[in-house]
Steps between C-alpha positions, in 0.01 A plus 500: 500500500453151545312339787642356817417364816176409552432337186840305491431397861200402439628259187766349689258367778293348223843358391646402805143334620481282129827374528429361884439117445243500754323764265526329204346127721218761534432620181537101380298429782209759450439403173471159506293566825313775564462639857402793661733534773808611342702572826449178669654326182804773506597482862486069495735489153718791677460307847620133295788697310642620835460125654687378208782771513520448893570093389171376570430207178248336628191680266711472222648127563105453498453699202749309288361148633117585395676614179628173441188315616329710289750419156456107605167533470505677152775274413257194531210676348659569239647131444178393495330688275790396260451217552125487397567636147490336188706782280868524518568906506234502793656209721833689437382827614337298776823349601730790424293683747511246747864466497552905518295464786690209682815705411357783705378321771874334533629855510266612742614198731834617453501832593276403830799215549821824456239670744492260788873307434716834431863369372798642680790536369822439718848691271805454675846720345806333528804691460762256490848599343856454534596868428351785409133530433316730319140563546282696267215568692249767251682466224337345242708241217526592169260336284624236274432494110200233431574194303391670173309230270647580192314204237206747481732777339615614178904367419596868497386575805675302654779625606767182447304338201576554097327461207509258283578646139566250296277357229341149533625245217282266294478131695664258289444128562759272716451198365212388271562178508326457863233719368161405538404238301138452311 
């Protein structure tokens, strides 16, 4: 008789508390640096997670903006240290890195920019007719058949094309007289 209860209790707290973002900041966190008091760190990421879900941005409008500092600053490291070497694959992985990193850094700006300047979008429905209307509210259109690209395909798969049977003739010349002369 298999085993129930406790033991299946037990594994779906472990798997309910891994899959709690705050839990896995922790386990990030913890590893990269060490502390001893485990439920101080727990109760501020729980404590920011509720903030955020309540609409309170401001820690993570600052998070994103030290994120960027941060990627302009690795952004210009790195340009300069390609910029300092004399071998071509190194200033390209200098600069390729450099330019991933502005890249990010743009993105970063981005998201903190849809943060604080949230588009709203205004729809208005007009139902303007001169008889009867129908409206088709949850129902779905039927799809329509792509544009099929048929130069990729074989001739007899297609399904208007034929084949081509006859057999090519010898080329005979027009008129030799404008041939090429030597």
């Amino acid at each position: 008789m298999p085993e129930t209860g406790k033991d299946e209790d037990q594994d779906e707290a472990v798997a309910k508390k891994l899959t709690r973002p705050e839990d896995q900041a922790f386990l990030t966190i913890q590893k990269l640096h060490p502390i001893k008091d485990v439920n101080t760190l727990t109760k501020i990421l729980s404590q920011q997670t509720a903030d955020v879900i309540g609409g309170n941005m401001i820690r993570p409008e600052a998070m994103l903006l030290s994120q960027a500092h941060t990627l302009d600053a690795l952004f210009n490291s790195l340009v300069m240290k390609g910029l300092d070497q004399t071998h071509m694959p190194h200033y390209e992985a200098f600069m390729k890195l450099a330019f991933k990193a502005q890249s990010q850094c743009r993105s970063t700006l981005q998201a903190l920019s849809d943060i604080k300047n949230t588009s709203v979008v205004y729809a208005k429905q007009a139902n303007i007719t001169n008889g009867n209307q129908q409206i088709n509210n949850g129902v779905t259109a039927p799809r329509k058949q792509e544009n099929k690209n048929y130069s990729n395909e074989l001739l007899t798969e297609m399904p208007t094309a034929t084949v081509d049977t006859r057999r090519t003739g010898e080329t005979i010349p027009v008129n030799s007289v404008l041939a090429t002369m030597e």
